[in-house]
Predicted model as a PDB file, atoms N, CA, C, CB and O in Angstrom, pLDDT in the B-factor column:
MODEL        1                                                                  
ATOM      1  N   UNK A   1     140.378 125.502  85.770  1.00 84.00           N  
ATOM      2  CA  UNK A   1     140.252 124.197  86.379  1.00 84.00           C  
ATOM      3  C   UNK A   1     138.800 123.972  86.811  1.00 84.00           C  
ATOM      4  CB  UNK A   1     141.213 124.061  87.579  1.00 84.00           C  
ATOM      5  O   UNK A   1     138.208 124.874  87.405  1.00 84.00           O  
ATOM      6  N   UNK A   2     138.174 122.754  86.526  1.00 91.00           N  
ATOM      7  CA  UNK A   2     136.830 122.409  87.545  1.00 91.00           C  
ATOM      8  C   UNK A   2     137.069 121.959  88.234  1.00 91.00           C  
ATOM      9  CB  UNK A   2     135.808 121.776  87.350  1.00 91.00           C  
ATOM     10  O   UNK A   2     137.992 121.182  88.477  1.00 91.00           O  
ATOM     11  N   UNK A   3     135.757 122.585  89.091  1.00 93.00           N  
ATOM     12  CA  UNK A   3     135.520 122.223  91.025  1.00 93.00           C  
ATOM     13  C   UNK A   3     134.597 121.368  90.864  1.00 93.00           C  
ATOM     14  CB  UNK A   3     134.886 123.542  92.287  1.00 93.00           C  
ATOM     15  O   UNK A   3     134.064 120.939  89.841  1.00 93.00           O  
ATOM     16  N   UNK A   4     134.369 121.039  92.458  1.00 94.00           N  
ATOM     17  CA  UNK A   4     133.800 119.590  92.495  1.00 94.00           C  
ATOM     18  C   UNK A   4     132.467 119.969  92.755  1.00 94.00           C  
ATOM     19  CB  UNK A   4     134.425 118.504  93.626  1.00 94.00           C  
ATOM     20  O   UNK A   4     131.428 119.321  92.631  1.00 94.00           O  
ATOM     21  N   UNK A   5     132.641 120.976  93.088  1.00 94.00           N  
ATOM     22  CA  UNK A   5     131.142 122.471  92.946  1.00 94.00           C  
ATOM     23  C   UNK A   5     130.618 122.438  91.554  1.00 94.00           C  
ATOM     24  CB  UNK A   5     131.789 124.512  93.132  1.00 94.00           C  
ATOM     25  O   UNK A   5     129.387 122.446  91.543  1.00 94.00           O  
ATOM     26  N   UNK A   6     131.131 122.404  90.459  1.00 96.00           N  
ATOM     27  CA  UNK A   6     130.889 122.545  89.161  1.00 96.00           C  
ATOM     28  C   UNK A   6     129.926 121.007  88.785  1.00 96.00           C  
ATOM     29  CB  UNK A   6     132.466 122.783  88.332  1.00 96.00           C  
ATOM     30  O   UNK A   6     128.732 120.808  88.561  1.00 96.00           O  
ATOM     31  N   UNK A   7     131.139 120.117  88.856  1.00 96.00           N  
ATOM     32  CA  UNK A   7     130.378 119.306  88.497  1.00 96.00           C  
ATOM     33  C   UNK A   7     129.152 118.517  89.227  1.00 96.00           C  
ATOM     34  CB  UNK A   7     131.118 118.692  88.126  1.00 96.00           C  
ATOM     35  O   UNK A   7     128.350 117.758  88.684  1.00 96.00           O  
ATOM     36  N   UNK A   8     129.215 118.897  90.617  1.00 95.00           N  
ATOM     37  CA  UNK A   8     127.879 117.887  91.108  1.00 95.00           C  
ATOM     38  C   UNK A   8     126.789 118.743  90.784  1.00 95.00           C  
ATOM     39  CB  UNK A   8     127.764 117.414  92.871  1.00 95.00           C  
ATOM     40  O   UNK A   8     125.654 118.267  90.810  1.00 95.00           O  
ATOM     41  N   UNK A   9     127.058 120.551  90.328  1.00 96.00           N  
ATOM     42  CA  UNK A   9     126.007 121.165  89.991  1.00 96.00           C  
ATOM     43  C   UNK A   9     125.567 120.640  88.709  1.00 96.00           C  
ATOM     44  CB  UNK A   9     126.209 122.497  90.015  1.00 96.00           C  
ATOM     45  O   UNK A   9     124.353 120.833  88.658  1.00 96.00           O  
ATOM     46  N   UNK A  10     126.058 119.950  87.429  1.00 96.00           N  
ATOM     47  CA  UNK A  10     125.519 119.824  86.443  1.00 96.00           C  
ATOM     48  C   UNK A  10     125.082 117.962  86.749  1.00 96.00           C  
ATOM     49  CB  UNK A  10     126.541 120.411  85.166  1.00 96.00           C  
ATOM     50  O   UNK A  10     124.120 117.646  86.049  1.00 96.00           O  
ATOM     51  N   UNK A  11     125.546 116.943  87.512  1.00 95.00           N  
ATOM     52  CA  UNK A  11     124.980 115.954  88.115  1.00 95.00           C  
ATOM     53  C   UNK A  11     123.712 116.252  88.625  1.00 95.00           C  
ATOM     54  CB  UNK A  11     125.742 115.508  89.011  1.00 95.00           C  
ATOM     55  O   UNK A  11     122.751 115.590  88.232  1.00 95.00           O  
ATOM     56  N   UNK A  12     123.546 117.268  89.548  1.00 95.00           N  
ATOM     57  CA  UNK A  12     122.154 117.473  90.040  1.00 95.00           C  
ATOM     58  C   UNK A  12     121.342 118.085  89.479  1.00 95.00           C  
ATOM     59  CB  UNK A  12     122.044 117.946  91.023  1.00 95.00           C  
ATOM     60  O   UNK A  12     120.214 117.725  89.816  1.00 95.00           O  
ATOM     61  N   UNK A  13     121.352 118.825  88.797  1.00 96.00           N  
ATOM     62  CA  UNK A  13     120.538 118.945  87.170  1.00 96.00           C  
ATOM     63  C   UNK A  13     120.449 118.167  86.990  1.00 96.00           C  
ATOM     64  CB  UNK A  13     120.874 119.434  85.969  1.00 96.00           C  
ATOM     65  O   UNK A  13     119.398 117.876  87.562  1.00 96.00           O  
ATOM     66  N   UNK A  14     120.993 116.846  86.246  1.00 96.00           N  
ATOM     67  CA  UNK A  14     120.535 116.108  85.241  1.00 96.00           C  
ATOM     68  C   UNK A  14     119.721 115.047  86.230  1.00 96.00           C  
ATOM     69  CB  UNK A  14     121.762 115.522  84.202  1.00 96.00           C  
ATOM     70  O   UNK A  14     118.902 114.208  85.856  1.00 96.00           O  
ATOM     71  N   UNK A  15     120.110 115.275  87.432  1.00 95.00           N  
ATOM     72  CA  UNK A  15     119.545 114.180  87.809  1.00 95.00           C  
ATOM     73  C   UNK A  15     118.260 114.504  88.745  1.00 95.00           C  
ATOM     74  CB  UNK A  15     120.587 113.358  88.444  1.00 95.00           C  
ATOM     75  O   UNK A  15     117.648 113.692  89.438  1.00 95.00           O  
ATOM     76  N   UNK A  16     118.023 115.776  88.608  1.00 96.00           N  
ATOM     77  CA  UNK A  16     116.439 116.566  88.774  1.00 96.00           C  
ATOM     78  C   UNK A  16     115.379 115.967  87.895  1.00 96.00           C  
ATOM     79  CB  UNK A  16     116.460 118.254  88.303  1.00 96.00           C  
ATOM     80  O   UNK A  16     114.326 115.495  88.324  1.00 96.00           O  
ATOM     81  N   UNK A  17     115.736 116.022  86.626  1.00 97.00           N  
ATOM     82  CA  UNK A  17     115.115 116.045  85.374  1.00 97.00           C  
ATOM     83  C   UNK A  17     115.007 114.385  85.430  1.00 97.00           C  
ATOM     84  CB  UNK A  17     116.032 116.856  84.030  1.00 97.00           C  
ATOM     85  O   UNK A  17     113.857 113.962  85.312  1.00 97.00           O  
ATOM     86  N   UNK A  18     115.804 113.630  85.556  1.00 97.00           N  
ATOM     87  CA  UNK A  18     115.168 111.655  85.682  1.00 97.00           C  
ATOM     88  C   UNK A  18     114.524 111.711  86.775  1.00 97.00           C  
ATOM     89  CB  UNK A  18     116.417 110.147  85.925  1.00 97.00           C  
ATOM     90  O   UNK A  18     113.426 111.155  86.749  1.00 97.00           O  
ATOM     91  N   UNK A  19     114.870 112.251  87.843  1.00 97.00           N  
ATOM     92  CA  UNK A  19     113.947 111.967  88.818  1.00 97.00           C  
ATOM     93  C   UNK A  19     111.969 112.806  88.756  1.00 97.00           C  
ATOM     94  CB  UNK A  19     114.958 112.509  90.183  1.00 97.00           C  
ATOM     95  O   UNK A  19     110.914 112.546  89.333  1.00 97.00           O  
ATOM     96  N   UNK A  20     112.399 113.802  87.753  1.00 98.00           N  
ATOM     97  CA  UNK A  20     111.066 114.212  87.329  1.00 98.00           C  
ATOM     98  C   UNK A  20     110.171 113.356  86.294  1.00 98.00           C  
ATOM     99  CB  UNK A  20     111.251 115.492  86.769  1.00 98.00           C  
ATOM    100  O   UNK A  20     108.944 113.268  86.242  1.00 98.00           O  
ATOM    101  N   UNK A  21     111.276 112.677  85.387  1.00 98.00           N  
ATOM    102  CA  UNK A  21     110.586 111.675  84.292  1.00 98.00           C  
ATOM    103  C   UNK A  21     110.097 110.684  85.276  1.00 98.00           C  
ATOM    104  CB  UNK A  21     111.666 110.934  83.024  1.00 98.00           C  
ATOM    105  O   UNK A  21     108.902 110.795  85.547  1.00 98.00           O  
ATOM    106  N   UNK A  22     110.702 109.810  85.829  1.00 98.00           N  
ATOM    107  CA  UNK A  22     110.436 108.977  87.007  1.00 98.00           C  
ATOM    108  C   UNK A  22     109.250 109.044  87.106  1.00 98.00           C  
ATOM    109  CB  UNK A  22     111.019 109.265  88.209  1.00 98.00           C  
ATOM    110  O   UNK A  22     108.417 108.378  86.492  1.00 98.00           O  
ATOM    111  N   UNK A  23     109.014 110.179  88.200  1.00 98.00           N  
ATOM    112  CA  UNK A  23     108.055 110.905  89.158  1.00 98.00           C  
ATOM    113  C   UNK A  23     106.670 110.650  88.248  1.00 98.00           C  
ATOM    114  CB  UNK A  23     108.502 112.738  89.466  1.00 98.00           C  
ATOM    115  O   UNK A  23     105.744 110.035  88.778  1.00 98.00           O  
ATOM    116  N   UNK A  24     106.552 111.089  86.991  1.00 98.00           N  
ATOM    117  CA  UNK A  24     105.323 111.447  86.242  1.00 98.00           C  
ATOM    118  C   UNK A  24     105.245 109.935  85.465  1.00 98.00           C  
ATOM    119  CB  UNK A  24     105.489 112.991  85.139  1.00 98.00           C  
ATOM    120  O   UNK A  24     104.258 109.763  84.749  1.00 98.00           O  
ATOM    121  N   UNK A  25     106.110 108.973  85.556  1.00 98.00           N  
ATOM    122  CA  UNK A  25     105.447 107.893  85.210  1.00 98.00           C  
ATOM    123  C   UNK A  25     105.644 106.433  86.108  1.00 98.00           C  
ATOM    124  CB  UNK A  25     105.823 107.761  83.841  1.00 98.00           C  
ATOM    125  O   UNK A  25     105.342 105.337  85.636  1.00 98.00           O  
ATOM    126  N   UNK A  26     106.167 106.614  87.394  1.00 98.00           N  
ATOM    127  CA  UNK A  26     105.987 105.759  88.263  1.00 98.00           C  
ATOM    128  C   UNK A  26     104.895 105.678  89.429  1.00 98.00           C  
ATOM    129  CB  UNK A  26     107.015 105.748  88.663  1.00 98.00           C  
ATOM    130  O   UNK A  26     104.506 106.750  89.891  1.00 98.00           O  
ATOM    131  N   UNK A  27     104.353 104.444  89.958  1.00 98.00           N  
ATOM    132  CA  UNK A  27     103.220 105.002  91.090  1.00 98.00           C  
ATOM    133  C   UNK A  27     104.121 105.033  92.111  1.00 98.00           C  
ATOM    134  CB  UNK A  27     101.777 104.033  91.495  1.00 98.00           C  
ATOM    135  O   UNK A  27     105.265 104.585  92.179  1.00 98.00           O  
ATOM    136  N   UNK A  28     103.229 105.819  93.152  1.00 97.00           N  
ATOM    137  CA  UNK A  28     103.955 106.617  94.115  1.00 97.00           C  
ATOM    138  C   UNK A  28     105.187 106.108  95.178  1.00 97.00           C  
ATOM    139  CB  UNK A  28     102.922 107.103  94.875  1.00 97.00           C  
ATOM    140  O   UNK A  28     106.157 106.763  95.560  1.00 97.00           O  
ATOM    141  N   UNK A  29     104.729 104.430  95.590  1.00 96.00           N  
ATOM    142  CA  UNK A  29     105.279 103.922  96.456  1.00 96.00           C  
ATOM    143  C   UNK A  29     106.588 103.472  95.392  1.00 96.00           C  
ATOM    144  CB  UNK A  29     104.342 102.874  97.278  1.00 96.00           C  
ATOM    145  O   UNK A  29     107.592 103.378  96.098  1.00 96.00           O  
ATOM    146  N   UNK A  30     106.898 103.183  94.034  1.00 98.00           N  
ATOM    147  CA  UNK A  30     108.023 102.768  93.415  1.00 98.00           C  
ATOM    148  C   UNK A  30     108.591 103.966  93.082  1.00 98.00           C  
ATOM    149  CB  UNK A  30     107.842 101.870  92.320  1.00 98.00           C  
ATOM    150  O   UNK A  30     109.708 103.811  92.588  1.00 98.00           O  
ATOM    151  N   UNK A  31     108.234 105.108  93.169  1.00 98.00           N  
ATOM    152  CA  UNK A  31     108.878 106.246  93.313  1.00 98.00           C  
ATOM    153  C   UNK A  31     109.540 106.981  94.323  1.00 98.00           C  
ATOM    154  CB  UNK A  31     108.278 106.818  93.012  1.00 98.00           C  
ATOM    155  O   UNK A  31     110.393 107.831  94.064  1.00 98.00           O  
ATOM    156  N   UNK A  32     109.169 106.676  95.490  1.00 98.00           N  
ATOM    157  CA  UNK A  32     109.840 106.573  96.697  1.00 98.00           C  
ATOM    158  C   UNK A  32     110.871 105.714  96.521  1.00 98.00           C  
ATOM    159  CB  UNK A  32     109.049 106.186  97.752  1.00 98.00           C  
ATOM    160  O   UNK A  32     111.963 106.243  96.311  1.00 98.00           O  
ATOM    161  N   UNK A  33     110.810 104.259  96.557  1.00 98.00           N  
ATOM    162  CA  UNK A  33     112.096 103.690  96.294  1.00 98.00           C  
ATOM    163  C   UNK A  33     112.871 104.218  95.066  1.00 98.00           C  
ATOM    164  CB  UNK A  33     111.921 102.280  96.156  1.00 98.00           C  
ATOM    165  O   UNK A  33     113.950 104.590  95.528  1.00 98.00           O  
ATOM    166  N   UNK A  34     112.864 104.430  93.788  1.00 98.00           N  
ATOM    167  CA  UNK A  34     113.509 105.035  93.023  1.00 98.00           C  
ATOM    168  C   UNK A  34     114.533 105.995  93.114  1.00 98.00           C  
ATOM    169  CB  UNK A  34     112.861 105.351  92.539  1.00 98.00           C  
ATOM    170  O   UNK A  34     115.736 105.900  92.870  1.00 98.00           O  
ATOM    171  N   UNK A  35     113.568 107.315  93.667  1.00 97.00           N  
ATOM    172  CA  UNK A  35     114.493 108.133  93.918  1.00 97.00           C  
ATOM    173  C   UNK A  35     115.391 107.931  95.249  1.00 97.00           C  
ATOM    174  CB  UNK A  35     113.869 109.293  93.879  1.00 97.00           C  
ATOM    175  O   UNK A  35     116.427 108.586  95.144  1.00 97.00           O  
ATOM    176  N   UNK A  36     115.321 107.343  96.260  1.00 97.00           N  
ATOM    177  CA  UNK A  36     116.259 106.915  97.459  1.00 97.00           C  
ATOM    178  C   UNK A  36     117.559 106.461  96.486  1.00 97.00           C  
ATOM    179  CB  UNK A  36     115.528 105.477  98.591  1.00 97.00           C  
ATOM    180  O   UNK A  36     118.644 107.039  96.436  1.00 97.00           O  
ATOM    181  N   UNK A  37     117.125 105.197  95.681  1.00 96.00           N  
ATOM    182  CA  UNK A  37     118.761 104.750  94.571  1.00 96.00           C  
ATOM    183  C   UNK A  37     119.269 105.032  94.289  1.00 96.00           C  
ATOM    184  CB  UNK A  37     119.160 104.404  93.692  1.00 96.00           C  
ATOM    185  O   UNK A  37     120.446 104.694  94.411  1.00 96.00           O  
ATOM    186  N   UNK A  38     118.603 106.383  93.314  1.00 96.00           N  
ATOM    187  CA  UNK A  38     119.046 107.345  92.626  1.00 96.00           C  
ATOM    188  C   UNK A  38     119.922 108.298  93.840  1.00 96.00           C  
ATOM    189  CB  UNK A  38     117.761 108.040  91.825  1.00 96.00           C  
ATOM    190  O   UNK A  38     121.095 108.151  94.183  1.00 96.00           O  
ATOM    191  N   UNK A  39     119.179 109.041  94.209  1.00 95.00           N  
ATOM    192  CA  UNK A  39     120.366 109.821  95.263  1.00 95.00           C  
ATOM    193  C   UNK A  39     120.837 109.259  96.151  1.00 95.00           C  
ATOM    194  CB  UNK A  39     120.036 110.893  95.985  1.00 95.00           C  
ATOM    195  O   UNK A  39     121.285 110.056  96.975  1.00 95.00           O  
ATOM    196  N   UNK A  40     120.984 108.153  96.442  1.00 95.00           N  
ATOM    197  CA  UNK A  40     122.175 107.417  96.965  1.00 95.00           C  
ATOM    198  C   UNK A  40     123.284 107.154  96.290  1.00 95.00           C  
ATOM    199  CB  UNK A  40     121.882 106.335  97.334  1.00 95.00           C  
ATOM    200  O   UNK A  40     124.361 107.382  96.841  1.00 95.00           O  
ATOM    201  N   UNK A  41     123.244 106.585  94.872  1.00 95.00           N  
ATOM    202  CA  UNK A  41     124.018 106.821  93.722  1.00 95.00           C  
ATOM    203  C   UNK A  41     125.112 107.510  93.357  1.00 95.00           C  
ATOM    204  CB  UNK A  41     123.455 107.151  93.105  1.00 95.00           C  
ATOM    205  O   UNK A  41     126.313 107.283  93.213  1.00 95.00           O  
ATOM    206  N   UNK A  42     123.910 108.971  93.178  1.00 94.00           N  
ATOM    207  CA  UNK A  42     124.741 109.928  92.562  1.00 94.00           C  
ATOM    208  C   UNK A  42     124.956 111.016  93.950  1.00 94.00           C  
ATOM    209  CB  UNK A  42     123.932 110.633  91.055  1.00 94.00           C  
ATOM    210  O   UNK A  42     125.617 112.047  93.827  1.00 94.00           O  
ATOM    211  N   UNK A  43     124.412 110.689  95.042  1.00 90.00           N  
ATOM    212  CA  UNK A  43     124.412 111.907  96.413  1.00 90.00           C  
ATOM    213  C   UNK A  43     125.935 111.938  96.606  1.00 90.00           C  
ATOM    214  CB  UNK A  43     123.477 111.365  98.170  1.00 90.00           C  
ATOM    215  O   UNK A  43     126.855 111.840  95.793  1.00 90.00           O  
ATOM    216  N   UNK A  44     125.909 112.124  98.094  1.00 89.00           N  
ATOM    217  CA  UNK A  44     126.976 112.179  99.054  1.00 89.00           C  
ATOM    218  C   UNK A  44     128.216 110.782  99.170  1.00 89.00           C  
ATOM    219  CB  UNK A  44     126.127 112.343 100.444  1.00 89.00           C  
ATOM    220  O   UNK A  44     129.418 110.605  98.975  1.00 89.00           O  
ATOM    221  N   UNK A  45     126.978 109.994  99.624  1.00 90.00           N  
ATOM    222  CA  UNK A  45     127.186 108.416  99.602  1.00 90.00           C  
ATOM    223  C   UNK A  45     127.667 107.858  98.703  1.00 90.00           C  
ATOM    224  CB  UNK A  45     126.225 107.718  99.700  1.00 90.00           C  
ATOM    225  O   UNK A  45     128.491 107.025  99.083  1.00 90.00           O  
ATOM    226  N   UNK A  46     127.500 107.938  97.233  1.00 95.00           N  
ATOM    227  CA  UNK A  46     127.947 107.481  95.836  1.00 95.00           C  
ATOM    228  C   UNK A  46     128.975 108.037  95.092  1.00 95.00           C  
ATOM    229  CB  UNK A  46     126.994 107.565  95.026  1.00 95.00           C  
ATOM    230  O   UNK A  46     130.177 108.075  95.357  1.00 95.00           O  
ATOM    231  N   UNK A  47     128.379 108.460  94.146  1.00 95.00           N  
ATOM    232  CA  UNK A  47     129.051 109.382  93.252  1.00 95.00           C  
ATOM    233  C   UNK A  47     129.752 111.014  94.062  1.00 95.00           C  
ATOM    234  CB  UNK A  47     127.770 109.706  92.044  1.00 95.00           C  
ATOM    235  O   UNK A  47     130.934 111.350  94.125  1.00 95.00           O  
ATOM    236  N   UNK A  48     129.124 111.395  94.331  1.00 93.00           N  
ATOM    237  CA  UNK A  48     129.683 112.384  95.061  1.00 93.00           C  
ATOM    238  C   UNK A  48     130.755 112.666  95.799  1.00 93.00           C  
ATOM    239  CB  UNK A  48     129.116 112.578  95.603  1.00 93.00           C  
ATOM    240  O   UNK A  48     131.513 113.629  95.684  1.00 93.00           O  
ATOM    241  N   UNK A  49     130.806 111.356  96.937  1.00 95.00           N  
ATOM    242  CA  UNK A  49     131.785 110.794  97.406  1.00 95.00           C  
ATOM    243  C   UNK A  49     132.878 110.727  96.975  1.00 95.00           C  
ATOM    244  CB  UNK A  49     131.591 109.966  97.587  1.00 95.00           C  
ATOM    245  O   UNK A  49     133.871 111.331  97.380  1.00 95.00           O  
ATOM    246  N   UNK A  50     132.747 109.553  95.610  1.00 96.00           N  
ATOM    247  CA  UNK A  50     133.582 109.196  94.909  1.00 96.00           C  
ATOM    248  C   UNK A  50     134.826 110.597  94.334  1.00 96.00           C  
ATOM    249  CB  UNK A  50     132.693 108.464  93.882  1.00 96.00           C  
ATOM    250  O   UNK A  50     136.037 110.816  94.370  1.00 96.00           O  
ATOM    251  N   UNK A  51     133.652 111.201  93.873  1.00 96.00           N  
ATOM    252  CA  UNK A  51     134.348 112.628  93.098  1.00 96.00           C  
ATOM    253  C   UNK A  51     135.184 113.266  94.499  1.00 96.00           C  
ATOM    254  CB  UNK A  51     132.838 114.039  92.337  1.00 96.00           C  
ATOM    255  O   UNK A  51     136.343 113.638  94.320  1.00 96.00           O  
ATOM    256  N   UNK A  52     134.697 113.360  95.615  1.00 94.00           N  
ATOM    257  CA  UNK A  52     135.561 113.990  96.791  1.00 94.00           C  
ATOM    258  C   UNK A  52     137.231 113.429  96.638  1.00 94.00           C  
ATOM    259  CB  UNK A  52     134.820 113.430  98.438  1.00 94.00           C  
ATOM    260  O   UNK A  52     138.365 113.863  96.440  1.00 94.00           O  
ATOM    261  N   UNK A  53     136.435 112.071  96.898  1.00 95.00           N  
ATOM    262  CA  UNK A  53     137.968 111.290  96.800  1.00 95.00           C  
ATOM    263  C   UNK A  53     138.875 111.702  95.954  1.00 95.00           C  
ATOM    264  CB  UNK A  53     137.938 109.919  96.420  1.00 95.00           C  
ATOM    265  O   UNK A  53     139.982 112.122  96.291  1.00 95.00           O  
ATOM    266  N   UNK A  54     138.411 111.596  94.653  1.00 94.00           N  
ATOM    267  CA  UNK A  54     139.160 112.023  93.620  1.00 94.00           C  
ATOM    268  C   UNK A  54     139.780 112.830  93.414  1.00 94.00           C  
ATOM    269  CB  UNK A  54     138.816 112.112  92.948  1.00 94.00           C  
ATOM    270  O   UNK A  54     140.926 112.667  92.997  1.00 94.00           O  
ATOM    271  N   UNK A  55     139.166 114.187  93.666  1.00 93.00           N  
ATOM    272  CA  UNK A  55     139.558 115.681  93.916  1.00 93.00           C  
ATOM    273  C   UNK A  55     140.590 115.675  95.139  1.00 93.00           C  
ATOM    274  CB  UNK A  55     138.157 116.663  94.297  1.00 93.00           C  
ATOM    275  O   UNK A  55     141.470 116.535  95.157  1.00 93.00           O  
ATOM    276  N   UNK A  56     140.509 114.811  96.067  1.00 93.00           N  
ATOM    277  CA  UNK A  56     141.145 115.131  97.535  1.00 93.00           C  
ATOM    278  C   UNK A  56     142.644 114.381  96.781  1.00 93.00           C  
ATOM    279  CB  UNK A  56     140.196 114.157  99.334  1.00 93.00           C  
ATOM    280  O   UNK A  56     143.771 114.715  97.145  1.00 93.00           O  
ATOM    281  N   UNK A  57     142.432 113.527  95.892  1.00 92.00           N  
ATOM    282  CA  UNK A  57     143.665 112.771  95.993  1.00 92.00           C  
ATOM    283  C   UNK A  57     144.964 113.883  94.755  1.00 92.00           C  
ATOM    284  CB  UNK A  57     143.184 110.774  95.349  1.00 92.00           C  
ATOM    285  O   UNK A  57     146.173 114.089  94.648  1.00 92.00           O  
ATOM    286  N   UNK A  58     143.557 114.321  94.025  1.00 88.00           N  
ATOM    287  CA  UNK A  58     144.402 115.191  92.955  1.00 88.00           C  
ATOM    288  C   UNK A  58     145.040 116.044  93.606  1.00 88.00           C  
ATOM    289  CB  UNK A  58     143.676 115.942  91.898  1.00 88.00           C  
ATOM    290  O   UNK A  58     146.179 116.232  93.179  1.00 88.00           O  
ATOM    291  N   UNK A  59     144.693 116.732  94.622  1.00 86.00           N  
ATOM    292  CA  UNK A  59     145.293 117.359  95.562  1.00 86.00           C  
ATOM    293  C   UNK A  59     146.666 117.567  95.884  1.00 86.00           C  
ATOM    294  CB  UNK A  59     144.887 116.963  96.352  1.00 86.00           C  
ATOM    295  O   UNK A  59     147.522 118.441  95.742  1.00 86.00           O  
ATOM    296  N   UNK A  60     146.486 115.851  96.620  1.00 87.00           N  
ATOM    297  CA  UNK A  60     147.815 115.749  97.489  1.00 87.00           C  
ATOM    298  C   UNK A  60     148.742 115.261  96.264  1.00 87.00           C  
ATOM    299  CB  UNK A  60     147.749 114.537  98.967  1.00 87.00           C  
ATOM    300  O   UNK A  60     149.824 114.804  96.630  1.00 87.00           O  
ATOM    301  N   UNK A  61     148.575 115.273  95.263  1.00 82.00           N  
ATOM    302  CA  UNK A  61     149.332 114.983  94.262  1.00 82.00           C  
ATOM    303  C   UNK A  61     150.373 116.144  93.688  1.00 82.00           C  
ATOM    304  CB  UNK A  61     148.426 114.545  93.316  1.00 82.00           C  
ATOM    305  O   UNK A  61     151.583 116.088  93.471  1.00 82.00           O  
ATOM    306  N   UNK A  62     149.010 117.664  93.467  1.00 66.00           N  
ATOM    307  CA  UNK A  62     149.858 117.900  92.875  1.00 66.00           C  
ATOM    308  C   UNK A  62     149.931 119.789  93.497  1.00 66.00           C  
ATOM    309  CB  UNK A  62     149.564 117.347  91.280  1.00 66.00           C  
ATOM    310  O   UNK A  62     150.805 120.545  93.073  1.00 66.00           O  
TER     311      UNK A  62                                                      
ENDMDL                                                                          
END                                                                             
């Protein structure tokens, strides 16, 4: 079975690597905002979240 460990580890990989493309071709102050979106997105708050939920509900399901 995958954990929710599993997958935000391969989310935060991938989302190391845009925020590095980003980084090397945005100026500094639109890179600050960028990455805030981005890991708001895919962080705690967003996506992450989302996946909690998901997992919590598969749960009580089954």
């Amino acid at each position: 079975m995958v954990t929710l460990i599993q997958i935000m580890e391969h989310v935060n990989a991938r989302m190391s690597r845009v925020l590095l493309m980003a980084e090397s071709s945005l100026p500094e102050a639109q890179f600050r905002a960028y990455r805030k979106l981005v890991l708001d997105e895919f962080g705690k708050r967003g996506l992450g979240k989302e996946l909690e939920d998901l997992f919590d509900q598969q749960e009580r399901k089954g």
